[in-house]
PDB file with SEQRES, HELIX, SHEET and CRYST1 records, atoms N, CA, C and O in Angstrom:
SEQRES   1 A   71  UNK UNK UNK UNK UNK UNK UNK UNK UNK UNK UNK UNK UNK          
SEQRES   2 A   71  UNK UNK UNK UNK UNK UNK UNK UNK UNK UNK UNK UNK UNK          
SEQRES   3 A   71  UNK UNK UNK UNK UNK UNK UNK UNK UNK UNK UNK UNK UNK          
SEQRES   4 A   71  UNK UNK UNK UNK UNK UNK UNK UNK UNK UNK UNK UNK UNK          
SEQRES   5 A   71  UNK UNK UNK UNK UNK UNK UNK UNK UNK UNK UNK UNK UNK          
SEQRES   6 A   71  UNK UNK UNK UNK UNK UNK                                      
HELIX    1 AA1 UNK A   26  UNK A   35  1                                  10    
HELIX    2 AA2 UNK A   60  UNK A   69  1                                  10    
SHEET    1 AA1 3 UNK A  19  UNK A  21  0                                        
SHEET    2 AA1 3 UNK A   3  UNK A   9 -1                                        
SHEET    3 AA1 3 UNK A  41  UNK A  48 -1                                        
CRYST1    1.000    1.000    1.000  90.00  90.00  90.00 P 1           1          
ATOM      1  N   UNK A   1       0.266  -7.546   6.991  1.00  0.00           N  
ATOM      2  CA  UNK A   1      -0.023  -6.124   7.082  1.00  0.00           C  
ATOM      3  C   UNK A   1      -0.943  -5.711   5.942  1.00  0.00           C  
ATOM      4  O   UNK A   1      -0.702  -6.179   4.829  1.00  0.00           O  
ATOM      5  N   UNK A   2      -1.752  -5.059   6.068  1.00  0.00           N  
ATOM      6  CA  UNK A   2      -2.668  -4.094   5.304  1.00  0.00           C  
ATOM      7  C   UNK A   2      -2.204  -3.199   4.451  1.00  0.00           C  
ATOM      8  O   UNK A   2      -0.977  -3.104   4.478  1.00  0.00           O  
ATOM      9  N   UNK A   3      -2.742  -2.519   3.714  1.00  0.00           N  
ATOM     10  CA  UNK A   3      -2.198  -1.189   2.639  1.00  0.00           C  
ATOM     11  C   UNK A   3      -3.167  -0.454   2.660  1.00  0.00           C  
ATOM     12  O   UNK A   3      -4.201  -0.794   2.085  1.00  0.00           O  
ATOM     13  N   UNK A   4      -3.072   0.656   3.286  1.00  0.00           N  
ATOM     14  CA  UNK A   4      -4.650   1.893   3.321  1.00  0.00           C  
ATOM     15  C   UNK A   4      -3.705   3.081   1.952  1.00  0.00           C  
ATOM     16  O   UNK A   4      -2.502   3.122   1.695  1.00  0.00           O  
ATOM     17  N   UNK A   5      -4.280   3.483   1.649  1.00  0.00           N  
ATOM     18  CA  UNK A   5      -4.621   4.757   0.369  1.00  0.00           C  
ATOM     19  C   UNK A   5      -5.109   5.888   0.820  1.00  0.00           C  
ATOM     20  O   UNK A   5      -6.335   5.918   0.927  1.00  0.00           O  
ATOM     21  N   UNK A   6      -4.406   7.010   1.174  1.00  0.00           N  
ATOM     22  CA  UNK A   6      -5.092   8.312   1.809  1.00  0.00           C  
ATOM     23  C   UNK A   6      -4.969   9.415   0.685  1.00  0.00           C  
ATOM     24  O   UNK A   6      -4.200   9.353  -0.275  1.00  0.00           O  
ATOM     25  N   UNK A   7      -5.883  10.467   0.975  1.00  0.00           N  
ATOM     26  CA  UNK A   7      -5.726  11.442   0.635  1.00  0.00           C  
ATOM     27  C   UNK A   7      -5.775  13.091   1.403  1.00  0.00           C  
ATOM     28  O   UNK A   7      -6.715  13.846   1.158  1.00  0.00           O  
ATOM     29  N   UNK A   8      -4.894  13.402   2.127  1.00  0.00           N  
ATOM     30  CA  UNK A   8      -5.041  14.508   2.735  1.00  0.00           C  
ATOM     31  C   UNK A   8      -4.755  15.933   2.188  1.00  0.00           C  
ATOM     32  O   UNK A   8      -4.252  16.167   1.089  1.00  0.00           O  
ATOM     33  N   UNK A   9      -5.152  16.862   3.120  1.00  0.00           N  
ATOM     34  CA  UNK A   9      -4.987  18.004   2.976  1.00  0.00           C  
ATOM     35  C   UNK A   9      -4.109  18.824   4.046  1.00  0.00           C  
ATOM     36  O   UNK A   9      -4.631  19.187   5.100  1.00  0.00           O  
ATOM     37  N   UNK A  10      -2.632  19.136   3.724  1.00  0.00           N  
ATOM     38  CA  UNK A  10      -1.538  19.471   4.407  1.00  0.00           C  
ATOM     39  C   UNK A  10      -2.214  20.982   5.169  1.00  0.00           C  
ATOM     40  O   UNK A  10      -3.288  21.582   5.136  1.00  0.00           O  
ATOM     41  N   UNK A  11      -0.752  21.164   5.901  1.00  0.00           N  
ATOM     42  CA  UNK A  11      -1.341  22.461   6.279  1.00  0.00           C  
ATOM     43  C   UNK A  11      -1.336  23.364   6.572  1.00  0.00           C  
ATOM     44  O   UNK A  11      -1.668  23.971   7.590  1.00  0.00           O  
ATOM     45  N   UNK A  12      -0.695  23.712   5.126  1.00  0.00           N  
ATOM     46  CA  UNK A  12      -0.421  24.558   3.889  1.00  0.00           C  
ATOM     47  C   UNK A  12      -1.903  24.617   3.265  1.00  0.00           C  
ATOM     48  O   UNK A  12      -2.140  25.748   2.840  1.00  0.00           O  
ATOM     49  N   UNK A  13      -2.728  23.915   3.132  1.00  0.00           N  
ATOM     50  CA  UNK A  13      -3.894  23.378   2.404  1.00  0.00           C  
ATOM     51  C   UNK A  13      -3.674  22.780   1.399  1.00  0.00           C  
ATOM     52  O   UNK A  13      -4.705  22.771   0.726  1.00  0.00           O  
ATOM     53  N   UNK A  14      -2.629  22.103   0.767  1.00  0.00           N  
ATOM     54  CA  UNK A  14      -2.545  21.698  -0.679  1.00  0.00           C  
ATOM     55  C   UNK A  14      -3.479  20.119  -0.289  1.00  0.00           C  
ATOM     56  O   UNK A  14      -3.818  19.594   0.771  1.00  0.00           O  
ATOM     57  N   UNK A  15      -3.620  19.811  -1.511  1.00  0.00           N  
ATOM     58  CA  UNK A  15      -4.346  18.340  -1.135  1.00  0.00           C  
ATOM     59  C   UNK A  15      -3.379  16.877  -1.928  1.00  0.00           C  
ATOM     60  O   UNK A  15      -3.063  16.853  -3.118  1.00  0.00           O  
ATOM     61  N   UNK A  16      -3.082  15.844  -0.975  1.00  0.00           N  
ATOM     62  CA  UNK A  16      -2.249  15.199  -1.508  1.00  0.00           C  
ATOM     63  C   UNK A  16      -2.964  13.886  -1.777  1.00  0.00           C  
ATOM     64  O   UNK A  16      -3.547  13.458  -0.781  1.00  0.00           O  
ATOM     65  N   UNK A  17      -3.077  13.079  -2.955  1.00  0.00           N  
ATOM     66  CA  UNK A  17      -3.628  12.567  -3.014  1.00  0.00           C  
ATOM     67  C   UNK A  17      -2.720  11.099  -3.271  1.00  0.00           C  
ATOM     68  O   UNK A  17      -1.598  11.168  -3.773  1.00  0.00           O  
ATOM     69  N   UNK A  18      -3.376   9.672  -2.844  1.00  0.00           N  
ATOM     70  CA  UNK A  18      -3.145   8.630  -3.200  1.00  0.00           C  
ATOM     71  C   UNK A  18      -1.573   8.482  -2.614  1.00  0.00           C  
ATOM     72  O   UNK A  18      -0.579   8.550  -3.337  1.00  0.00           O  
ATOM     73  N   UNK A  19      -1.549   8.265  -1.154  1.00  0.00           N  
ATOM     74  CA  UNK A  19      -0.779   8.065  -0.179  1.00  0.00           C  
ATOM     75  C   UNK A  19      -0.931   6.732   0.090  1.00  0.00           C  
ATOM     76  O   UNK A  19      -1.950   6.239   0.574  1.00  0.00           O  
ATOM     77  N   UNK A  20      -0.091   6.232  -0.168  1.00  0.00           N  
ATOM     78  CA  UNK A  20      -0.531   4.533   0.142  1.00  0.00           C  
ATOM     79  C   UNK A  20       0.459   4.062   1.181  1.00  0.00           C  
ATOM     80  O   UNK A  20       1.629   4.185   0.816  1.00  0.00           O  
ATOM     81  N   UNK A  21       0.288   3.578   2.331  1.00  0.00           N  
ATOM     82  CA  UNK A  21       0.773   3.231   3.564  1.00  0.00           C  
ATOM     83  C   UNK A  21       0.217   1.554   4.032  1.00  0.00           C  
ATOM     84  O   UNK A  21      -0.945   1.152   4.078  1.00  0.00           O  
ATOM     85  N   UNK A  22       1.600   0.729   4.368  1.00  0.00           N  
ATOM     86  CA  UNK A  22       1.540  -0.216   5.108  1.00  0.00           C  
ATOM     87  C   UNK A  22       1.044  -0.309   6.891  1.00  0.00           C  
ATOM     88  O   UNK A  22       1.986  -0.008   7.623  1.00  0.00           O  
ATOM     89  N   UNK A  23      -0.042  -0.611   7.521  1.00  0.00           N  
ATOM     90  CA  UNK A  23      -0.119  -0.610   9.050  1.00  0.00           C  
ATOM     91  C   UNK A  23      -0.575  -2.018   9.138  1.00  0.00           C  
ATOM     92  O   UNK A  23      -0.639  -2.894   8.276  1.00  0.00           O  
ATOM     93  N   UNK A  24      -0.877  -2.013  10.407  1.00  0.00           N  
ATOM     94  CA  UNK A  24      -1.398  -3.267  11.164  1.00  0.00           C  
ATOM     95  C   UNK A  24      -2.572  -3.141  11.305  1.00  0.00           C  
ATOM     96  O   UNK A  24      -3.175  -4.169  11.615  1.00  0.00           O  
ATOM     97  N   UNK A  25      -3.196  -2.150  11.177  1.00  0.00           N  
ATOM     98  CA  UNK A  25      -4.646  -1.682  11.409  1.00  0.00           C  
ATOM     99  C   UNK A  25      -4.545  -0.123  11.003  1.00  0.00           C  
ATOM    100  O   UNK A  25      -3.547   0.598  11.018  1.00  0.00           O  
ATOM    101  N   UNK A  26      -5.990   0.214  10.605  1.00  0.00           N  
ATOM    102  CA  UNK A  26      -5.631   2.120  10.171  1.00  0.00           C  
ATOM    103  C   UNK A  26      -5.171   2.903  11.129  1.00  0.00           C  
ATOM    104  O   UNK A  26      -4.317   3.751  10.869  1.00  0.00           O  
ATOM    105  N   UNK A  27      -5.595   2.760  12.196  1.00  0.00           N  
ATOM    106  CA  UNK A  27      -4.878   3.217  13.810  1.00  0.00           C  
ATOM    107  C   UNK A  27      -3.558   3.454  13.166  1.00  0.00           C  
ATOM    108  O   UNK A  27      -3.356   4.488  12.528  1.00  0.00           O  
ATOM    109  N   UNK A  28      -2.579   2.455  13.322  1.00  0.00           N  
ATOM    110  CA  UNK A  28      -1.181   2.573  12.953  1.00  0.00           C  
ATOM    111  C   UNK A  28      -0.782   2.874  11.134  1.00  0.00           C  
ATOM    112  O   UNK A  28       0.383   2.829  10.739  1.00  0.00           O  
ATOM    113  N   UNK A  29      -1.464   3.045  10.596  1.00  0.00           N  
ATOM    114  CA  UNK A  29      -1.101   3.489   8.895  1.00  0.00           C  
ATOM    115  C   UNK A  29      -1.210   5.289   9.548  1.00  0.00           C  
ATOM    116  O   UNK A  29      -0.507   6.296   9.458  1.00  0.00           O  
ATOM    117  N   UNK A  30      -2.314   4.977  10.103  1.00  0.00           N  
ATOM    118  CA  UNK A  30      -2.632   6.749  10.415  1.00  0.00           C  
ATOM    119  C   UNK A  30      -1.398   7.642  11.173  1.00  0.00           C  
ATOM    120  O   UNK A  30      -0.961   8.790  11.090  1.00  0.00           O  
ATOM    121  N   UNK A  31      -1.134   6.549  11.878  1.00  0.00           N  
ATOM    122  CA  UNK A  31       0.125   7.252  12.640  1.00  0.00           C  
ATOM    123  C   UNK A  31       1.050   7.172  11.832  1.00  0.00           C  
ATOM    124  O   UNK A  31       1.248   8.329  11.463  1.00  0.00           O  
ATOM    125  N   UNK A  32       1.847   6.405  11.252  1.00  0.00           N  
ATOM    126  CA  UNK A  32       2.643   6.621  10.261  1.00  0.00           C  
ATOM    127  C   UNK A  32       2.276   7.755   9.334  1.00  0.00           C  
ATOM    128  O   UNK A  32       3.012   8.662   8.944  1.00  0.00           O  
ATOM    129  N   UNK A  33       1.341   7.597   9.126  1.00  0.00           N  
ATOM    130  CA  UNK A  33       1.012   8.784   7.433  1.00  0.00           C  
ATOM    131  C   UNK A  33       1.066  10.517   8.428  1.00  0.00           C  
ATOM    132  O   UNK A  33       1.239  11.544   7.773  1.00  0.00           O  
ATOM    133  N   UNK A  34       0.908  10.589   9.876  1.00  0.00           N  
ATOM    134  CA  UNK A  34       1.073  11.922  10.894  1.00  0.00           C  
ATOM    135  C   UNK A  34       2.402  12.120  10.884  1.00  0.00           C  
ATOM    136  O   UNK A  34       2.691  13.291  11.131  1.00  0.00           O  
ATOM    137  N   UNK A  35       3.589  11.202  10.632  1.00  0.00           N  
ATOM    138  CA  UNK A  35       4.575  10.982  11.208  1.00  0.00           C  
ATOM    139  C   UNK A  35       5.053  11.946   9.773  1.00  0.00           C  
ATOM    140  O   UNK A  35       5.367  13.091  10.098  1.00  0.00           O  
ATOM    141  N   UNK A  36       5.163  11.640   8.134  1.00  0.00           N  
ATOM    142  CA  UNK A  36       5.061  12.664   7.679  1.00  0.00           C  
ATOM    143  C   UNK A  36       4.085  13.579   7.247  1.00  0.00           C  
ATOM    144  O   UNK A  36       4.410  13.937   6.115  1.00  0.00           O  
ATOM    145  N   UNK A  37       3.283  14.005   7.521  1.00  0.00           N  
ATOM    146  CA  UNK A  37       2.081  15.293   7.111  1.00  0.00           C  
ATOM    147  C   UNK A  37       1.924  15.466   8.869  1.00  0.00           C  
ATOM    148  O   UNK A  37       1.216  14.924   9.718  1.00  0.00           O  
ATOM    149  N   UNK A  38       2.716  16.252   8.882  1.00  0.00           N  
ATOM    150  CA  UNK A  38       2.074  16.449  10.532  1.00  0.00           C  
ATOM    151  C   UNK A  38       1.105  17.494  10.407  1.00  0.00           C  
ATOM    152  O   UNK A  38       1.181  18.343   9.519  1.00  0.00           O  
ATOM    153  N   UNK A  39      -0.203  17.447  11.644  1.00  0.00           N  
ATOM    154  CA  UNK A  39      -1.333  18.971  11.292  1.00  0.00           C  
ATOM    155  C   UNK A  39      -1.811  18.391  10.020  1.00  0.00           C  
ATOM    156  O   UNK A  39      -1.892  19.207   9.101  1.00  0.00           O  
ATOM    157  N   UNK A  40      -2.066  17.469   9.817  1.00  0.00           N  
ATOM    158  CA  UNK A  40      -3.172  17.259   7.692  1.00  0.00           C  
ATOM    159  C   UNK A  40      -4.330  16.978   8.543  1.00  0.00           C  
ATOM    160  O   UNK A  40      -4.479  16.549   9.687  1.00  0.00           O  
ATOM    161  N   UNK A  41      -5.262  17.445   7.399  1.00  0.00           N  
ATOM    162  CA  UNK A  41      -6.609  16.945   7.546  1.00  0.00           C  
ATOM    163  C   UNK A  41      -6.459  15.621   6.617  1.00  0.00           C  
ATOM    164  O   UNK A  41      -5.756  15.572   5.607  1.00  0.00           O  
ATOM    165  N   UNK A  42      -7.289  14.494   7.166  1.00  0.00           N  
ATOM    166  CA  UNK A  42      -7.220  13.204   6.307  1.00  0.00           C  
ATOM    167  C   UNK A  42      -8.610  13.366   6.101  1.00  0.00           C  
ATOM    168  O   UNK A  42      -9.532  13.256   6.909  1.00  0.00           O  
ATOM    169  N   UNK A  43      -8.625  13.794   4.246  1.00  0.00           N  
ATOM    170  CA  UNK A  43      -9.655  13.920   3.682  1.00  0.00           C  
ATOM    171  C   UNK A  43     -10.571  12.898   3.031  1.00  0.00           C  
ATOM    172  O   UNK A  43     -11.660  13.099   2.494  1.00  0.00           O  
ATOM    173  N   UNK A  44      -9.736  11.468   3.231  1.00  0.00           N  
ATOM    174  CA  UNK A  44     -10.583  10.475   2.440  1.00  0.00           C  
ATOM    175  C   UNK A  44      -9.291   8.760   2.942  1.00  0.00           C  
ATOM    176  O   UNK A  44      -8.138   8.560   2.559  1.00  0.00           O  
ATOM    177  N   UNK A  45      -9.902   8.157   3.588  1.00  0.00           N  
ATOM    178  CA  UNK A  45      -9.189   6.923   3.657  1.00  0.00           C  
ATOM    179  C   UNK A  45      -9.550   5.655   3.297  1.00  0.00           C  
ATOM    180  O   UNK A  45     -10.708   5.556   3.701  1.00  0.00           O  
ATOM    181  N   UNK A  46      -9.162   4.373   2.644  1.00  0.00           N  
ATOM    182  CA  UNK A  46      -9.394   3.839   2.540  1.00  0.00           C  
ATOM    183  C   UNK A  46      -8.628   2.572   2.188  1.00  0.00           C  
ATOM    184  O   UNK A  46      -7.587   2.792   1.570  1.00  0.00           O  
ATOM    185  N   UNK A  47      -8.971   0.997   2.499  1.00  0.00           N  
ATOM    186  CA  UNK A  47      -8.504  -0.262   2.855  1.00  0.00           C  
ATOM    187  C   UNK A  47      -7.656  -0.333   1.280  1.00  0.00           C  
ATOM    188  O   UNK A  47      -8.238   0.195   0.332  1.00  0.00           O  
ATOM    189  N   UNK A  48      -6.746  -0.769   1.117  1.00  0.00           N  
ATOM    190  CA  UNK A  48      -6.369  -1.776  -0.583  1.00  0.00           C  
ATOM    191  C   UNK A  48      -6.406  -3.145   0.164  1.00  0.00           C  
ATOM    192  O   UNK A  48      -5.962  -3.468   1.266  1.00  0.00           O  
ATOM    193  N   UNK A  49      -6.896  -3.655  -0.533  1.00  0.00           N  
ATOM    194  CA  UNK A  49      -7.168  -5.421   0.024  1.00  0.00           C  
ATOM    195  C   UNK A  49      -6.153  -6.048  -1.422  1.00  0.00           C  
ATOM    196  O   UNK A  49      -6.082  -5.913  -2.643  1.00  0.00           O  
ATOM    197  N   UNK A  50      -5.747  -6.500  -0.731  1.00  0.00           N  
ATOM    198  CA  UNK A  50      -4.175  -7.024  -1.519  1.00  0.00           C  
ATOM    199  C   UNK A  50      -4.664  -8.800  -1.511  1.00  0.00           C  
ATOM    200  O   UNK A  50      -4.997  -9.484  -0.544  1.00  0.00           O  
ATOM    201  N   UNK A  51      -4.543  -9.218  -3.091  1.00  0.00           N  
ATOM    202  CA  UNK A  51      -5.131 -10.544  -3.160  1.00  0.00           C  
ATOM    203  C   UNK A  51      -4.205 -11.695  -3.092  1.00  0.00           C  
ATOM    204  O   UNK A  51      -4.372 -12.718  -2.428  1.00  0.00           O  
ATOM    205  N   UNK A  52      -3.212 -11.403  -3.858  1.00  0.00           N  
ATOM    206  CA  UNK A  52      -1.919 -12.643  -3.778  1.00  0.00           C  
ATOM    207  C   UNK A  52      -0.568 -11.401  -3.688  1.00  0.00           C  
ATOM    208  O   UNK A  52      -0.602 -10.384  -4.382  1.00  0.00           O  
ATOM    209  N   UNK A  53       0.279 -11.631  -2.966  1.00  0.00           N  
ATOM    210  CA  UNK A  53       1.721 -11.143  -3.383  1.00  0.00           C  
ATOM    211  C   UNK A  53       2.276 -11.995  -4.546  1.00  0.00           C  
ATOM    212  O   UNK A  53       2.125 -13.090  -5.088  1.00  0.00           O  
ATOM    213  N   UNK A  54       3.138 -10.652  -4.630  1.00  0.00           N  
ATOM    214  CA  UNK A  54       3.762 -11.654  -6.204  1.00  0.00           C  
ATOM    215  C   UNK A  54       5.232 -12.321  -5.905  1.00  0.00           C  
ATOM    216  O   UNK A  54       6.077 -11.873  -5.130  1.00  0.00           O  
ATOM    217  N   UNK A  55       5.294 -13.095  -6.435  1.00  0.00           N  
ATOM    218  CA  UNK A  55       6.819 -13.898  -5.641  1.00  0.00           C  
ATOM    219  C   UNK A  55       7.857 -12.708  -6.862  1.00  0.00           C  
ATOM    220  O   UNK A  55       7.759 -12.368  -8.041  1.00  0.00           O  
ATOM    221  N   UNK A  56       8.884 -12.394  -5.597  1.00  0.00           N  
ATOM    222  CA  UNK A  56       9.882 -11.677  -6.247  1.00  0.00           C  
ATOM    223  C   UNK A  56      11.184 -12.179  -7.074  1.00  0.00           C  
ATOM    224  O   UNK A  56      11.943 -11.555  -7.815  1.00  0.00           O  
ATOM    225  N   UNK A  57      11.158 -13.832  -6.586  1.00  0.00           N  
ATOM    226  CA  UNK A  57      11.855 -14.578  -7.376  1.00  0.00           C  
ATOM    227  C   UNK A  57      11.562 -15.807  -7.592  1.00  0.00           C  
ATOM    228  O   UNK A  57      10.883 -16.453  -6.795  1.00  0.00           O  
ATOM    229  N   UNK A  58      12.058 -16.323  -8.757  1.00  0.00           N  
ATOM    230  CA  UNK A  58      11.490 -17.606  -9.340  1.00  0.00           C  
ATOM    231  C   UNK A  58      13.347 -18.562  -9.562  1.00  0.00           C  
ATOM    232  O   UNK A  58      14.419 -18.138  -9.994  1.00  0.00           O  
ATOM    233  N   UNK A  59      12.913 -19.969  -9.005  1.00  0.00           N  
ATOM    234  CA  UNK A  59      14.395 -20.724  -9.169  1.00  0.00           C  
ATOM    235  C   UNK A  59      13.821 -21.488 -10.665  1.00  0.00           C  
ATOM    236  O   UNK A  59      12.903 -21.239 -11.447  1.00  0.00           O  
ATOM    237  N   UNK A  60      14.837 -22.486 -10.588  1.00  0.00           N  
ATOM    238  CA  UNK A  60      14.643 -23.075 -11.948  1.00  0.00           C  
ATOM    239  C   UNK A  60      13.367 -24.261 -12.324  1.00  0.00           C  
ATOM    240  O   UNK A  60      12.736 -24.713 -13.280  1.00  0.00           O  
ATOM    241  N   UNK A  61      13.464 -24.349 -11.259  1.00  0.00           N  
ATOM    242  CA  UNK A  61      11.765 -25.518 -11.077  1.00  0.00           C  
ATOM    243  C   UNK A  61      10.611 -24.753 -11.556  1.00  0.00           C  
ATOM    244  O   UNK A  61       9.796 -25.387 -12.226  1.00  0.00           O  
ATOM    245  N   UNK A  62      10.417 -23.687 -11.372  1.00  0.00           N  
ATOM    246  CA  UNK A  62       9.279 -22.454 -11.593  1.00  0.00           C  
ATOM    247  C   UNK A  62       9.140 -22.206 -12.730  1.00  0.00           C  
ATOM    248  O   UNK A  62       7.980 -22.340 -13.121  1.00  0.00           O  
ATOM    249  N   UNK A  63       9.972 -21.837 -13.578  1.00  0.00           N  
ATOM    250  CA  UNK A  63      10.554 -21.854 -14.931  1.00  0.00           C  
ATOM    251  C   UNK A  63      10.073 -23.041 -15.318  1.00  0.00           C  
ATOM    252  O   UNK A  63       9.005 -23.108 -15.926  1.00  0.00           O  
ATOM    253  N   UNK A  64      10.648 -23.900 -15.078  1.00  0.00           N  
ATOM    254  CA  UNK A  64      10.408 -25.533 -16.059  1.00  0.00           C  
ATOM    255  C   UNK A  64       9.146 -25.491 -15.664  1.00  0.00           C  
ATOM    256  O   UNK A  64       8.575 -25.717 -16.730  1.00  0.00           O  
ATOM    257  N   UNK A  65       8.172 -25.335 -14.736  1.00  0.00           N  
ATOM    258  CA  UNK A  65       6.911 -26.051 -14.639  1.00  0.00           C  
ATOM    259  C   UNK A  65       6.120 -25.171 -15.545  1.00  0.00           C  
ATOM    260  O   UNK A  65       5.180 -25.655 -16.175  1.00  0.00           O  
ATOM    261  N   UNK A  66       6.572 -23.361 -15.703  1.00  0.00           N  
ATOM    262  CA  UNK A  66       5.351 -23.018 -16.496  1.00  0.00           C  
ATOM    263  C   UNK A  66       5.930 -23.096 -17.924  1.00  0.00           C  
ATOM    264  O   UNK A  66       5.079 -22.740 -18.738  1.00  0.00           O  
ATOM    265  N   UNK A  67       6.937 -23.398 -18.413  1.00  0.00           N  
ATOM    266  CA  UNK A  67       7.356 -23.702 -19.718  1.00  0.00           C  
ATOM    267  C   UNK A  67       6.721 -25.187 -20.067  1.00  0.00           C  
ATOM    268  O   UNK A  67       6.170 -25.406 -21.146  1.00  0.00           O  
ATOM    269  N   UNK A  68       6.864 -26.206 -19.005  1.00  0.00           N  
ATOM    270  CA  UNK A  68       5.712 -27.752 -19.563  1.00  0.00           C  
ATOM    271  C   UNK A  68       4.095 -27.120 -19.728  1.00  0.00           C  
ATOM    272  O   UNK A  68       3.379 -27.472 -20.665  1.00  0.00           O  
ATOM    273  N   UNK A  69       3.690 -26.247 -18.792  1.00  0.00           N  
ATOM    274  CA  UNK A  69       2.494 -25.512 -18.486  1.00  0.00           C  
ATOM    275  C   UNK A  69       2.053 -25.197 -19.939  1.00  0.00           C  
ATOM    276  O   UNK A  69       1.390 -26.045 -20.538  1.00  0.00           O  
ATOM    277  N   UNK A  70       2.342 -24.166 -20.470  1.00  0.00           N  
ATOM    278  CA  UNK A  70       2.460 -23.644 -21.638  1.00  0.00           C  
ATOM    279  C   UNK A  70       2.747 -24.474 -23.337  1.00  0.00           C  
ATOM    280  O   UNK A  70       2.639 -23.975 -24.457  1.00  0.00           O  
ATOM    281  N   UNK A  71       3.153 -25.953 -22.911  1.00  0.00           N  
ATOM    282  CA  UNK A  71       3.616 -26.454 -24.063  1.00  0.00           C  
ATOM    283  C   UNK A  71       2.363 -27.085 -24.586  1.00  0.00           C  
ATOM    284  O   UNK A  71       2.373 -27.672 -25.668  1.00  0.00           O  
TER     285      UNK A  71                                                      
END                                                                             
């Protein structure tokens, strides 16, 4: 999945900025991001291109390899 970054304008008019949403394509981020701001103007959209995920956990092998890494 993708990560788009919006910035709309509710509508109320306030302007909300740096909305960051997971889709499959902007099609579906867009619908999600309608789903809460219903009626916004989407004043500015754009891709985050995401380069590596970060591992959320490390076992003990991971550890030992960047501690030899480092020595």
């Amino acid at each position: 999945m993708q990560k788009y970054d919006f910035t709309v304008k509710t509508r109320n008019g306030h302007l909300v900025e740096n909305i960051r949403i997971f889709g499959r394509d902007q099609e579906d981020a867009e619908r999600k991001l309608r789903q809460m701001y219903m009626h916004c103007e989407i004043v500015h959209s754009d891709m985050i291109v995401v380069e590596k995920e970060i591992q959320q956990s490390a076992d003990i092998e991971d550890v030992l390899t960047l501690i030899v890494k480092h020595s």
